[in-house]
N, CA, C and O of each residue as an XYZ file, in Angstrom:
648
protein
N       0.825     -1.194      0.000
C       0.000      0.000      0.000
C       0.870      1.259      0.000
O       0.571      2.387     -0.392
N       1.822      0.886      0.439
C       2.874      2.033      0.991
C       3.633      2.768     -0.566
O       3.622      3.947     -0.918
N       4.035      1.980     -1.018
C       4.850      1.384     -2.209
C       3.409      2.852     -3.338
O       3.639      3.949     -3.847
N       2.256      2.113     -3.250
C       1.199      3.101     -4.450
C       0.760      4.210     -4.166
O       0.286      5.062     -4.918
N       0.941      4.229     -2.829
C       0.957      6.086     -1.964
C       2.447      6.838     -2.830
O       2.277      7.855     -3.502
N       3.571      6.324     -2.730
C       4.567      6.673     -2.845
C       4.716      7.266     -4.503
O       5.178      8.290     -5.005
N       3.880      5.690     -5.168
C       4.250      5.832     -6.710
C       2.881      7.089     -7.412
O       3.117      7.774     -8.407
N       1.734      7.144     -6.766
C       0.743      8.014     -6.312
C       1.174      9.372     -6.748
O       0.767      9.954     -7.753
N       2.288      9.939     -5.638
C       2.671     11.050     -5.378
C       3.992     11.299     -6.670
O       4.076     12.381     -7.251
N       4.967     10.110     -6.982
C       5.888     10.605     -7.535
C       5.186     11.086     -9.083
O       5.741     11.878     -9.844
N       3.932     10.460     -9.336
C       3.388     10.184    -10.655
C       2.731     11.969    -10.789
O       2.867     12.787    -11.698
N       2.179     12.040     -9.773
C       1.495     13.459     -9.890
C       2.347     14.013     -9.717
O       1.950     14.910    -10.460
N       3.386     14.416     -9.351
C       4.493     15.373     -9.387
C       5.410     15.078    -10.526
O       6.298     15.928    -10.577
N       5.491     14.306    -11.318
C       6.148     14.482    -12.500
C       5.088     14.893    -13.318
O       5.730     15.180    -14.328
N       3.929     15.121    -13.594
C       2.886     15.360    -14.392
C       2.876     16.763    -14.400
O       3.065     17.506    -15.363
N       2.602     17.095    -13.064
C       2.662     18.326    -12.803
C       3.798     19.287    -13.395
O       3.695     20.187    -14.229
N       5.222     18.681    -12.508
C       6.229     19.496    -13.360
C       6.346     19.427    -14.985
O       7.000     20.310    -15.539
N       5.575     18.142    -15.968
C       5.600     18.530    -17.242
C       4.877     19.909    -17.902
O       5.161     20.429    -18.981
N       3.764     20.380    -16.837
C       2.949     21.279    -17.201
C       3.639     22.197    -16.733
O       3.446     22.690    -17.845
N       4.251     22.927    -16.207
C       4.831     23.410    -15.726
C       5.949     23.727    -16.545
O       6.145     24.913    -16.809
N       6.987     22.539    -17.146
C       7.802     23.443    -18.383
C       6.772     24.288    -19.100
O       6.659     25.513    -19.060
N       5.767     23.075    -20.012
C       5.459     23.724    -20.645
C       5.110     25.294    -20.921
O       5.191     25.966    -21.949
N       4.630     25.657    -19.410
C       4.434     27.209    -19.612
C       5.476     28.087    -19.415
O       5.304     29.257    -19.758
N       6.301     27.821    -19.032
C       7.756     27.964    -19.001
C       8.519     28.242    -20.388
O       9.432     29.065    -20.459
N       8.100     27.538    -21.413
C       8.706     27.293    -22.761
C       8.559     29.129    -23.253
O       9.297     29.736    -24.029
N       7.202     29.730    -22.393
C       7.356     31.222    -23.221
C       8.250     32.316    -22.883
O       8.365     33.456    -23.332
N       9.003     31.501    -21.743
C      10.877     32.449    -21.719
C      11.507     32.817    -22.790
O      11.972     31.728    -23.126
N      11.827     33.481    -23.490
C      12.522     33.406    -24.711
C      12.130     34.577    -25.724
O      11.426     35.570    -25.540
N      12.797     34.148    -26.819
C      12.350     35.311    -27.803
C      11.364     34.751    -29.280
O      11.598     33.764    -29.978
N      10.337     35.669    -29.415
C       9.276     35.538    -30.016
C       9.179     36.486    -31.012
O       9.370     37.677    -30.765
N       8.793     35.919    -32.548
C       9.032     36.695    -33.440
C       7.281     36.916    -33.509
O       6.547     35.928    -33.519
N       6.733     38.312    -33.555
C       5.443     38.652    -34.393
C       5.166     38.538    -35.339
O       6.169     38.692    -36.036
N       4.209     38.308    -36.003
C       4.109     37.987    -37.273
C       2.401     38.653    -37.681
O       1.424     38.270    -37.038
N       2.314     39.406    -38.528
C       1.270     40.079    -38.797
C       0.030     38.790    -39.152
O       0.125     37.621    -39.529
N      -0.964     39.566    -38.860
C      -2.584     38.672    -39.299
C      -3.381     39.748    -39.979
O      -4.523     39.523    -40.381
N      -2.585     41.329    -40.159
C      -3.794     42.089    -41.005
C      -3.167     41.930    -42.315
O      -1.996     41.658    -42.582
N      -4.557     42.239    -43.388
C      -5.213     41.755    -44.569
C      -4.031     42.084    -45.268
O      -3.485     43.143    -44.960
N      -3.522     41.366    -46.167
C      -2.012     42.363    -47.446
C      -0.994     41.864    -46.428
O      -0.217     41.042    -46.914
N      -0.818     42.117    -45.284
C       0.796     41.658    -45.034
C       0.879     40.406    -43.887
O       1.777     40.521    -43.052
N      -0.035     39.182    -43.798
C       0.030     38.175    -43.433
C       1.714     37.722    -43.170
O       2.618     38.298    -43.775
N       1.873     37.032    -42.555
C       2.822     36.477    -42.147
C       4.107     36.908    -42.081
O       5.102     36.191    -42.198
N       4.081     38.406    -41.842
C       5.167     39.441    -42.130
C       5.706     39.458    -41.017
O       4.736     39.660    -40.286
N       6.604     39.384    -40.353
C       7.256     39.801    -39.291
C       7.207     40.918    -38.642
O       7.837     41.725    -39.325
N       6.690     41.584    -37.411
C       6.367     42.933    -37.558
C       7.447     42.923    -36.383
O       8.076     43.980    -36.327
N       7.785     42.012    -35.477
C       8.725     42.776    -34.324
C       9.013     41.212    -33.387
O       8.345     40.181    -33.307
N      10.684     41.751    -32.598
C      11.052     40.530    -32.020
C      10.562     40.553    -30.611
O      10.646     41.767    -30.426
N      10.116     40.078    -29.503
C      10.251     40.088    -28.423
C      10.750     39.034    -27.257
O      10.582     37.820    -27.375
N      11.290     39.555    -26.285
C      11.489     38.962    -25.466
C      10.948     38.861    -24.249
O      10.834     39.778    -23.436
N      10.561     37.572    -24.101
C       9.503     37.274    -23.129
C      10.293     36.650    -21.507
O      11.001     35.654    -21.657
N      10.200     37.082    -20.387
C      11.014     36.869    -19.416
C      10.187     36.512    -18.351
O       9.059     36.103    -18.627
N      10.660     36.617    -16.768
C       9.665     36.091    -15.955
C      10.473     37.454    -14.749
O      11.659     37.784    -14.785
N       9.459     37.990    -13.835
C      10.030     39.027    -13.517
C      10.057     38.131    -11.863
O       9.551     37.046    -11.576
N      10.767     38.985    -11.100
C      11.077     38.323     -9.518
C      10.093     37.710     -8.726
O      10.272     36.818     -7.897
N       8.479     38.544     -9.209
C       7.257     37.985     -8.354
C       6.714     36.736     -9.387
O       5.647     36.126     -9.325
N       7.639     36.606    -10.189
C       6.608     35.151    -11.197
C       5.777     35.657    -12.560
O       5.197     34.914    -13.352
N       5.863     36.979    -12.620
C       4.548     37.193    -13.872
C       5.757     37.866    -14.743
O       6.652     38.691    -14.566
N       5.158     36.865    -15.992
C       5.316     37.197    -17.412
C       5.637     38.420    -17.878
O       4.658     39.144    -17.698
N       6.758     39.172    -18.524
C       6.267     40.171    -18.767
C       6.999     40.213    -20.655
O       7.278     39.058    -20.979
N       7.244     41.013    -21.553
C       7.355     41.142    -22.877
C       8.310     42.512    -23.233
O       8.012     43.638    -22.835
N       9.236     42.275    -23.868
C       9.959     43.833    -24.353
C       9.944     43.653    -25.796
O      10.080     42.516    -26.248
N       9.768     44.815    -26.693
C      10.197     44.226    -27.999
C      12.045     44.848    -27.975
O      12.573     45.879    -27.559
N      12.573     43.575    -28.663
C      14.440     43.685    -28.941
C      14.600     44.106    -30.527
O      15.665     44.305    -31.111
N      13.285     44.188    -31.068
C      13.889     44.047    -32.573
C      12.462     44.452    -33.443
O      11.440     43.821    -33.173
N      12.438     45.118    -34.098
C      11.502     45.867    -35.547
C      12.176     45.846    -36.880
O      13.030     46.705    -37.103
N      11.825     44.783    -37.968
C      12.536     45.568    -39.220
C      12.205     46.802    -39.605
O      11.101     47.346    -39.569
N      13.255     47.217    -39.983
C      13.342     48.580    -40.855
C      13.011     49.569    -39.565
O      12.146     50.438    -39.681
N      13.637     49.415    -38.512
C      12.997     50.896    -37.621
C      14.348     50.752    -36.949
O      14.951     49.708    -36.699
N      14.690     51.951    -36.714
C      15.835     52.628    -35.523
C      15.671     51.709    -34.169
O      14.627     51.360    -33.620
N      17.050     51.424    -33.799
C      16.567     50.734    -32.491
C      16.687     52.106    -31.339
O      16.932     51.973    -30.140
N      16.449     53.399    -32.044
C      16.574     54.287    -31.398
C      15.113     55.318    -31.093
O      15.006     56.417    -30.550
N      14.063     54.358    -31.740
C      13.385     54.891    -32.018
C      12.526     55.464    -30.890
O      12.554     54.851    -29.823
N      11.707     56.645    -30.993
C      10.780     56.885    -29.656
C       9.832     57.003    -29.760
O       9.569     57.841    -30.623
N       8.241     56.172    -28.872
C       7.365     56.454    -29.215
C       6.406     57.272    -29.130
O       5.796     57.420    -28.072
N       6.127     57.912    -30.186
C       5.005     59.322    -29.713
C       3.314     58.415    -29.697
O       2.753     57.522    -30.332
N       2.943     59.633    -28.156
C       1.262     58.915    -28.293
C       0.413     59.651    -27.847
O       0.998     60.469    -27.138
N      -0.695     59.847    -27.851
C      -1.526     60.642    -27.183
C      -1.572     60.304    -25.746
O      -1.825     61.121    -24.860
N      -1.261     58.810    -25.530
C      -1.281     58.829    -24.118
C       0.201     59.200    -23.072
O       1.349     58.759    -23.113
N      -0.324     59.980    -22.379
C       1.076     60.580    -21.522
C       1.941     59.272    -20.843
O       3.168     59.334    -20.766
N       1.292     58.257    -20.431
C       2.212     57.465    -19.937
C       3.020     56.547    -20.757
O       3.858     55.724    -20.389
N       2.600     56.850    -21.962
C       3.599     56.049    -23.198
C       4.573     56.909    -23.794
O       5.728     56.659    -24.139
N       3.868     58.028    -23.859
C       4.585     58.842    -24.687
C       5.912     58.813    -23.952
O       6.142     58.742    -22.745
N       7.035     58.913    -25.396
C       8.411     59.213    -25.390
C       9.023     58.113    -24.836
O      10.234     58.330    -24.776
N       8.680     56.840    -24.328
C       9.315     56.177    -24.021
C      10.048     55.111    -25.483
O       9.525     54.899    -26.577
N      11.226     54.678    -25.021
C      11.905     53.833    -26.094
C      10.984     52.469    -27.057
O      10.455     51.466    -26.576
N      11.034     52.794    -28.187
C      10.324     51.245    -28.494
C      10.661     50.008    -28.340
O       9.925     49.046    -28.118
N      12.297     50.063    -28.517
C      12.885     48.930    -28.460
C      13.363     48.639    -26.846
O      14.206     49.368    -26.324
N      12.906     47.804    -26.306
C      13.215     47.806    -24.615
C      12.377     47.743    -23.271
O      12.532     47.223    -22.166
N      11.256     48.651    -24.000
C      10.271     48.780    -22.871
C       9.211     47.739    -23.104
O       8.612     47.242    -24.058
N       9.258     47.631    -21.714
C       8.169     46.483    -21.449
C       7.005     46.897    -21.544
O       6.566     47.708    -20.729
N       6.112     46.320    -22.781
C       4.679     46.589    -23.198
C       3.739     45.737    -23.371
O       2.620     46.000    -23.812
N       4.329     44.180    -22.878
C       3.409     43.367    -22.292
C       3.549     43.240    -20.680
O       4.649     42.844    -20.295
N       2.301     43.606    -19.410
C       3.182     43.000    -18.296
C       1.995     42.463    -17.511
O       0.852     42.481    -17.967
N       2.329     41.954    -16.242
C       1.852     41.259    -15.696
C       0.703     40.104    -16.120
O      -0.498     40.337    -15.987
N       1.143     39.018    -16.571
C       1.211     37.623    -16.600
C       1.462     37.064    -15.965
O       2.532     37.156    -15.364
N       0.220     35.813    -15.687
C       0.581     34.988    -14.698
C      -0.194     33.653    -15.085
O      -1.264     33.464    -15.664
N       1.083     32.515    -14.357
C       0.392     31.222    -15.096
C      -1.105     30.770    -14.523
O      -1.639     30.899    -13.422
N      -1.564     30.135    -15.878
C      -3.311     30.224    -15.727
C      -3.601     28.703    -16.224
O      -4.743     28.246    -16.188
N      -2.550     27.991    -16.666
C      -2.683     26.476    -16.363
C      -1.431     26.135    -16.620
O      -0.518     26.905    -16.321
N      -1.149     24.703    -17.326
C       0.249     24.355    -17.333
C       0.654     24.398    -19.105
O       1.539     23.759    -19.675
N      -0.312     25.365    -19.687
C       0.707     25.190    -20.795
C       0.415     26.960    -21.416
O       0.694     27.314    -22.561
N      -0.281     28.000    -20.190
C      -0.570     29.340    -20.357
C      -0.286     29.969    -19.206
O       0.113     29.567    -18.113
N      -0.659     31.404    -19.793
C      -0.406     33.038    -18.566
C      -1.587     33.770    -19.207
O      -1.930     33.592    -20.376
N      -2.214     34.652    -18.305
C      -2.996     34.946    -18.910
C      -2.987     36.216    -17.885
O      -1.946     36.366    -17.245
N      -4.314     37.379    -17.615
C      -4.598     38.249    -16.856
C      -3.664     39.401    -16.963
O      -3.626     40.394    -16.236
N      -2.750     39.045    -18.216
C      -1.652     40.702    -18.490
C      -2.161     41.662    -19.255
O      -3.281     41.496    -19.738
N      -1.566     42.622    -19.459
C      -2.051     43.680    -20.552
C      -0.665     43.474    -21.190
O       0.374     42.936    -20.806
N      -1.162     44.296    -22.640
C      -0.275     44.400    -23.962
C      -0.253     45.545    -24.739
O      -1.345     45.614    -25.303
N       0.361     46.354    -25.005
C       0.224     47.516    -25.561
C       0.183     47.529    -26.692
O       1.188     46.990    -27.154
N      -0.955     48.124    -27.949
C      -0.157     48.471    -29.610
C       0.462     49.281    -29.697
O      -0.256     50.259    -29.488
N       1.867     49.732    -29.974
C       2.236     50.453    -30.350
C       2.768     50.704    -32.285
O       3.678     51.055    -33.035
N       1.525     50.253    -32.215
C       1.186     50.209    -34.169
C       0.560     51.590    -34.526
O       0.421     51.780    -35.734
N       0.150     52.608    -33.674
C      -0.337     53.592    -33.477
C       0.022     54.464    -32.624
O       0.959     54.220    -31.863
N      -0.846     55.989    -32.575
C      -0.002     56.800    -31.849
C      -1.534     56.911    -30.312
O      -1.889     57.766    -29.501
N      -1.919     55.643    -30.640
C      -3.344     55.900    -29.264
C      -2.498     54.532    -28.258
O      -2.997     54.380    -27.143
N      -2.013     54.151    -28.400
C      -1.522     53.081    -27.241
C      -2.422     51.929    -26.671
O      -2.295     51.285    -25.630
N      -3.461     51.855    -27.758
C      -4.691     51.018    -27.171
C      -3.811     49.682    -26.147
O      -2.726     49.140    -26.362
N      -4.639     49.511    -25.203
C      -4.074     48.932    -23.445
C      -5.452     47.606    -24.014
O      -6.664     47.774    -24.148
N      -4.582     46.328    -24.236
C      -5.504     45.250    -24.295
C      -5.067     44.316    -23.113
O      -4.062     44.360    -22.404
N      -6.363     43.272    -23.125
C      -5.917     42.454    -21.986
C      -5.426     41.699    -22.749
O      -5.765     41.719    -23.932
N      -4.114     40.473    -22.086
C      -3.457     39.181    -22.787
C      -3.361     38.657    -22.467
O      -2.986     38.797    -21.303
N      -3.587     37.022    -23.101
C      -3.270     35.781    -22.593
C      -2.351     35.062    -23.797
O      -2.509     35.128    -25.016
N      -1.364     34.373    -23.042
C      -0.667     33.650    -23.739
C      -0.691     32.017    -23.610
O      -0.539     31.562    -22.477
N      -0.893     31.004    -24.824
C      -0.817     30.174    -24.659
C       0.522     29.475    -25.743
O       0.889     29.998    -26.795
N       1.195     27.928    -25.026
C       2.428     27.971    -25.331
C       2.087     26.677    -26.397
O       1.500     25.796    -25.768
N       2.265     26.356    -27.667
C       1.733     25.446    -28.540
C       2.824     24.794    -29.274
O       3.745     25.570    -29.531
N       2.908     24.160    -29.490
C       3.315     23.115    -30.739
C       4.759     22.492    -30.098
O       5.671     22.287    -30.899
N       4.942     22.233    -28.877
C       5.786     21.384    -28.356
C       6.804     23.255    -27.593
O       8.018     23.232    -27.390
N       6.403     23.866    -27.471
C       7.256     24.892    -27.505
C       7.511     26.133    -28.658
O       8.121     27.117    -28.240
N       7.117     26.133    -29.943
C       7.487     26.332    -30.739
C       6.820     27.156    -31.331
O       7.072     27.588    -32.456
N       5.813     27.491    -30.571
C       4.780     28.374    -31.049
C       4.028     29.300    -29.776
O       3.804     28.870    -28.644
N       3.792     30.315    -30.153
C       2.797     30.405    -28.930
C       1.266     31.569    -29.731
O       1.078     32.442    -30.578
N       0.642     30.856    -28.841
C      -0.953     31.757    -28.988
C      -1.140     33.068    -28.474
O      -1.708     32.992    -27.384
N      -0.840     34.518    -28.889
C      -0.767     35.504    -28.149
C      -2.241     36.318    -28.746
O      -2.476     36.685    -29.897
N      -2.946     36.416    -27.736
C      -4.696     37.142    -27.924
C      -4.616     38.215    -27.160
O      -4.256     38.160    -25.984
N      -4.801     38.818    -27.500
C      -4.873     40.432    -27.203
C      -6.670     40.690    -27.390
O      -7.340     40.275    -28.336
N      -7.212     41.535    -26.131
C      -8.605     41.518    -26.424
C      -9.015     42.845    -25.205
O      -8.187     43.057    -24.320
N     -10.233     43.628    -25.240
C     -10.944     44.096    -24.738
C     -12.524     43.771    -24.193
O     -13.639     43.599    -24.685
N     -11.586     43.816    -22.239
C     -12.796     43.437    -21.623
C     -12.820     41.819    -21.784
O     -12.378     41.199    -20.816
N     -13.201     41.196    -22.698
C     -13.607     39.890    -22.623
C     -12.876     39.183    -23.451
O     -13.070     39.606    -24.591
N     -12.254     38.460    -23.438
C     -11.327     36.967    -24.035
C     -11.922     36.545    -25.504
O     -11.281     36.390    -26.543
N     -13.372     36.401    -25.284
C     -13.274     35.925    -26.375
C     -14.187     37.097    -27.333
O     -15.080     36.812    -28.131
N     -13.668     38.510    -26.990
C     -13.949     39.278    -27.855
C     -12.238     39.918    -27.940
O     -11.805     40.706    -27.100
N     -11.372     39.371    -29.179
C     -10.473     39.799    -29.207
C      -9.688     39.077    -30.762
O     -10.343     38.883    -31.787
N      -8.688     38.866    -30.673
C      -7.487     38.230    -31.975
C      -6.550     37.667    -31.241
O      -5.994     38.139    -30.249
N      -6.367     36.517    -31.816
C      -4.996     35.638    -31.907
C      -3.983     35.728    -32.635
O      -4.204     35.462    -33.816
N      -3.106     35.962    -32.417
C      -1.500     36.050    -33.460
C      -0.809     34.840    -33.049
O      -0.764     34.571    -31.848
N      -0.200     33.988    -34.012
C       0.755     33.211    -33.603
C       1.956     33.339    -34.172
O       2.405     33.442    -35.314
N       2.591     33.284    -32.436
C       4.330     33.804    -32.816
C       4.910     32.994    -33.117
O       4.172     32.016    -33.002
N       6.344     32.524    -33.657
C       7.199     31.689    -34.040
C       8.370     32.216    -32.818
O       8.773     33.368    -32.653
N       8.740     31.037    -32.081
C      10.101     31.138    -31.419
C      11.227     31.581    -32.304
O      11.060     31.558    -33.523
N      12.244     31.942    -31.840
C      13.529     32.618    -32.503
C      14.727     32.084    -31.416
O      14.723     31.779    -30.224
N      15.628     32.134    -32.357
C      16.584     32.123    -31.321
C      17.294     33.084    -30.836
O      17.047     34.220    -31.241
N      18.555     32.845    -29.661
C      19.648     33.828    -29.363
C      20.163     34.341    -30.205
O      20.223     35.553    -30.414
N      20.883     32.960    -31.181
C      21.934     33.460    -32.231
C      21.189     34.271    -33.321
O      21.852     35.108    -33.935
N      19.906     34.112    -33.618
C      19.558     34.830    -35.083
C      19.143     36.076    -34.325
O      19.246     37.041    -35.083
N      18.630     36.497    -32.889
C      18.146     37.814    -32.716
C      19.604     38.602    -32.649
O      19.571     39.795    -32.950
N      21.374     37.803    -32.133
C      21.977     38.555    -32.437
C      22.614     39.098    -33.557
O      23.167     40.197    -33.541
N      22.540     38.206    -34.729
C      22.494     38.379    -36.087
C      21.543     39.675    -36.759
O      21.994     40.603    -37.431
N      20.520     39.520    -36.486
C      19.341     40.756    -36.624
C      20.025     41.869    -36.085
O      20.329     42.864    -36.742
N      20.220     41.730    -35.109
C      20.916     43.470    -34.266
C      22.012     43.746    -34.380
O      22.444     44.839    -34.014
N      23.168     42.291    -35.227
C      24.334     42.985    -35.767
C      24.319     43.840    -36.844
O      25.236     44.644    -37.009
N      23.551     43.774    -37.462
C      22.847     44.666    -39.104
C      23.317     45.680    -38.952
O      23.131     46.577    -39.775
């Protein structure tokens, strides 16, 4: 009896910690990739996705083709305005919401000069290799899905040697 208590516990705790990489897998860097009409599958920007000291998710973009990594963003909203594009954290607070997502963050567009403030959830797909990033107002399933493609170290430093 002792012996299936034991094997019980080791079984749910390796299960557990598999779910657990998995949401883990969205450490790293994540390439955007457009979903509006004409420029599908375009790359619009790199980010890097990290985990901050209290546990929640947060997002910087490292990389834009064709834009200054010097660039600054102008907005109508005062708390965006002038801050750096490349660097600042404009996805934040995420937090894991099962074992293969984060969800309950906000995300900023800065595709515009209004800063629209969406809510985000991220889910982590295709063994790692993908992830589900929905950006939405108010309600989840009034919103859009983008799916990012992982990137690596070496090609984001390749990109920023340019």
């Amino acid at each position: 009896m002792r012996f299936i208590v034991i094997l019980g516990v080791l079984l749910v705790t390796g299960v557990t910690g598999l779910f657990a990489d998995q949401a883990d897998k969205a450490i790293g860097y994540w390439k955007s990739i457009s979903d509006v009409k004409g420029e599908e599958g375009k790359m619009t920007a790199i980010w890097k996705l990290s985990v901050t000291a209290s546990g929640e998710l947060q997002g910087a973009i490292v990389y834009v083709p064709d834009e200054s990594s010097t660039k600054i963003y102008v907005s109508k909203k005062k708390e965006y305005d002038g801050q750096p594009v490349w660097g600042t954290f404009w996805m934040k607070g995420l937090k894991k919401t099962g074992g293969d997502s984060w969800g309950g963050g906000t995300i900023v567009d800065v595709g515009n000069d209004k800063a629209d403030v969406y809510g985000c959830e991220i889910k982590v797909i295709a063994n790692g290799t993908k992830l589900d990033m929905r950006g939405f107002i108010g309600f989840a399933f009034i919103g859009r899905t983008q799916t990012w493609l992982t990137v690596s170290a070496d090609e984001v430093k390749k990109l920023l040697a340019k």
